[in-house]
C-alpha positions in Angstrom: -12.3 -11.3 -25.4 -12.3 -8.3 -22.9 -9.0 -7.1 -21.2 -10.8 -7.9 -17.6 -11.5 -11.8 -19.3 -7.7 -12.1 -20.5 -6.7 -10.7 -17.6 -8.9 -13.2 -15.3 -8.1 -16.2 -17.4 -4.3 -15.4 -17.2 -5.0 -16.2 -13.0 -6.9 -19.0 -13.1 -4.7 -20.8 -16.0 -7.7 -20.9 -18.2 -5.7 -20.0 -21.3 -5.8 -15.9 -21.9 -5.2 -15.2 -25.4 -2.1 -12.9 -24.7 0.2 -12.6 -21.6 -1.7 -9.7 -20.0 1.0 -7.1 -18.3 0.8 -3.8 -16.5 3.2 -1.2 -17.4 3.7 1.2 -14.3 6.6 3.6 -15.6 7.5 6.6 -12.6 9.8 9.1 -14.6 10.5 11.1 -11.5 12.5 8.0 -10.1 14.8 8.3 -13.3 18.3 9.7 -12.5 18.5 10.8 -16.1 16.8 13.7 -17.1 17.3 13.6 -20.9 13.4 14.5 -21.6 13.8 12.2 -25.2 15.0 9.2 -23.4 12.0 9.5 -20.8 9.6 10.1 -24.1 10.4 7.3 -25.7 10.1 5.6 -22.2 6.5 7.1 -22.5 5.6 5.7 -26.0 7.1 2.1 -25.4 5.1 2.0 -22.4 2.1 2.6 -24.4 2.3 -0.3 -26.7 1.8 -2.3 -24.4 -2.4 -3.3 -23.6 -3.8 -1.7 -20.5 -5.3 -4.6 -19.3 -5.7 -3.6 -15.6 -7.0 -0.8 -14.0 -4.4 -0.9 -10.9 -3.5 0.8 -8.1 -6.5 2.5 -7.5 -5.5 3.7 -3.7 -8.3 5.5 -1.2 -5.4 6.2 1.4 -5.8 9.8 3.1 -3.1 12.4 3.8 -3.3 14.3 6.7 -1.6 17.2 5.0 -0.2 18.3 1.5 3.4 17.7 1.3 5.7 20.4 2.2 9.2 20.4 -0.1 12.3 22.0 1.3 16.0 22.2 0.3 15.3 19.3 -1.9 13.5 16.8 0.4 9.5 16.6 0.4 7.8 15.6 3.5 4.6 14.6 5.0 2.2 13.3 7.1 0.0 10.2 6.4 -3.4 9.5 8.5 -1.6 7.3 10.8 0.5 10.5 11.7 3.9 8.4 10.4 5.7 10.6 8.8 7.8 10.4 5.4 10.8 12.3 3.5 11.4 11.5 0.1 15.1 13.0 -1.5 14.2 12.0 -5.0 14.7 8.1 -4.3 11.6 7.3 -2.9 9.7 8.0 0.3 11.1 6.6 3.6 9.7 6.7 7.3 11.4 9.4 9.6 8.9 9.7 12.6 6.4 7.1 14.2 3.7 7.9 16.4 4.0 5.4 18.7 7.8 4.9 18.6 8.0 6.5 22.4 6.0 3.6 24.0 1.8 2.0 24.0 1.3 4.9 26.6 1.0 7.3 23.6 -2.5 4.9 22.0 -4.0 7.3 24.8 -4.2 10.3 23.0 -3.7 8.7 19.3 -6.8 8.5 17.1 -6.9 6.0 14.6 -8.2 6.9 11.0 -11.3 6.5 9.9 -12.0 4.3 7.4 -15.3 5.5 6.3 -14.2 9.3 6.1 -16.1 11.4 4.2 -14.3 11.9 0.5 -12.4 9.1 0.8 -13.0 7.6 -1.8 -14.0 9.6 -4.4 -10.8 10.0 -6.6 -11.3 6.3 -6.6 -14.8 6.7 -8.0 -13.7 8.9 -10.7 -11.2 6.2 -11.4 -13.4 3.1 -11.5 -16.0 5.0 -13.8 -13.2 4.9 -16.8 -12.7 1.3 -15.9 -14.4 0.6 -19.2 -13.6 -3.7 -19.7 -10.4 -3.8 -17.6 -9.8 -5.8 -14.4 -9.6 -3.3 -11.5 -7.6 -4.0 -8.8 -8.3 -1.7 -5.4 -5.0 -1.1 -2.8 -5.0 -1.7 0.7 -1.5 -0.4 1.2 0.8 -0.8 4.2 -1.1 -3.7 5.5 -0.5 -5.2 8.3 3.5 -5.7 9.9 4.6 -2.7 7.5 1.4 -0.5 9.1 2.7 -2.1 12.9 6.2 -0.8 12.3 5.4 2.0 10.2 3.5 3.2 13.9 5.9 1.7 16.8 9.8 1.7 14.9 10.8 -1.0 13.2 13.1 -2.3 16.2 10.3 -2.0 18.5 8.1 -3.5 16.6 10.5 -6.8 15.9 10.4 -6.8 19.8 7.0 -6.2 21.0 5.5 -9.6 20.5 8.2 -10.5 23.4 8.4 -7.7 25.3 4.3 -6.5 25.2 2.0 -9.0 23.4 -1.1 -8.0 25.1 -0.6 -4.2 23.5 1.0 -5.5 20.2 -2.3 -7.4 19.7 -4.5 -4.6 20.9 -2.6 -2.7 18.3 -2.7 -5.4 15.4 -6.4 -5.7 15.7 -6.8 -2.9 15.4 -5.1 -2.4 11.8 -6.6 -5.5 10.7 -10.3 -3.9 11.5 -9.4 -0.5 9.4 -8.0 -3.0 6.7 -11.7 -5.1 6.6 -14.0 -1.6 6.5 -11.6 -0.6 3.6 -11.8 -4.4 2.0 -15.4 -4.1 2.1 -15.9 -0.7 0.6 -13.6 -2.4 -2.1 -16.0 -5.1 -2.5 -19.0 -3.1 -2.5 -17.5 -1.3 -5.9 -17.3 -4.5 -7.2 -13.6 -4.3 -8.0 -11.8 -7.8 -9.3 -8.8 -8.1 -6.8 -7.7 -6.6 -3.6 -3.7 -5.8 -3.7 -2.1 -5.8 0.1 1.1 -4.8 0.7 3.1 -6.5 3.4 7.0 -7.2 3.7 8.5 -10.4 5.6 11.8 -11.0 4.6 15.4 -10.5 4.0 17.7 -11.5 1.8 18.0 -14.8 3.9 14.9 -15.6 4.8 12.0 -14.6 7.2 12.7 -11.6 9.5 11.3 -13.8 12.6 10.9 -17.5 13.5 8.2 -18.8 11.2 6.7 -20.1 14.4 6.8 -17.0 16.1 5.1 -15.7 12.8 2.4 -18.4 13.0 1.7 -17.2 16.7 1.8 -13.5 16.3 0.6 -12.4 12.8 -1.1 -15.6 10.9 -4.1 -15.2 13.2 -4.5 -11.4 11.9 
């Protein structure tokens, strides 16, 4: 049985040979720097099957990241931009945070840019017999706040829901281009990325939710 087979059956409860698992170690997150620790990290990681072919991204930066004192920033294509201080990246400017009047001068990324996919190619063509999963990252309330703030963005269903859906839509059509160019590769699964809740439960009315986001 192929990887991509176990790996299928495993989803559909069709009775995979082996619990398939994907390993996804980041050593740069480690506090410790003991380099035989993070080798051994490195060769138990490896006995484990690589059943998937995952997280195979076609997000575009705007820029190469800068580091400074410590602290590497940059730029995505929706102009938000990130700092990372060794514990992983976190928003620090939003392009619309000031108000919808700035969507005058804001252009949207493309999601058939030129280029933007080939590191994924060169992925998918060592795919070999393992389930590929494609990324469309930052999907659709993290993108929103990710843009506007994350206050404003909690309030703008209230305060402005003609330009919060203008603005949703909007997302959700870059998100379709780049599920279709996913499809057209013939990948397995599409992963998206999106983050509701607390630790006590939905960060809005689930009513409110059905109104504002389950039609996107």
């Amino acid at each position: 049985m192929t990887a991509k087979e176990n790996y299928r059956r495993a989803i559909e409860f069709g009775g995979p040979e082996y619990l398939p698992c994907a390993i996804g170690v980041n050593l740069d997150w480690l506090q410790d720097r003991d380099e035989g620790k993070r080798r051994r990290v490195r060769e138990l990681a490896r006995r484990f099957p690589n059943d998937i072919l995952g997280r195979v991204n076609a997000a575009h930066k705007s820029a190469e990241p800068v580091c400074r004192d410590g602290v590497t920033r940059w730029t995505d294509e929706w102009q938000t931009g990130w700092e990372d201080d060794g514990h992983g990246g976190k928003t620090e400017a939003y392009p619309l945070g000031e108000g919808y009047e700035a969507l005058v001068g804001y252009a949207f990324p493309d999601p058939f840019l030129p280029g933007r996919f080939n590191e994924a190619d060169e992925r998918l063509r060592q795919r070999g017999e393992r389930y590929v999963q494609g990324d469309v990252w930052f999907t659709l309330f993290e993108r929103l706040w990710m843009l506007r703030g994350f206050e404003n963005m909690l309030m703008d269903p209230y305060t402005d829901e003609a330009n919060f859906s203008r603005l949703r839509d909007r997302i959700v059509e870059f998100n379709l281009a780049m599920i279709d160019q996913w499809l057209a590769r013939d990948v397995d699964a599409v992963f998206f990325s999106d983050d509701w809740g607390c630790q006590r439960g939905l960060l809005m009315n689930p009513d409110d939710w059905r109104r504002f986001y389950k039609p996107a």
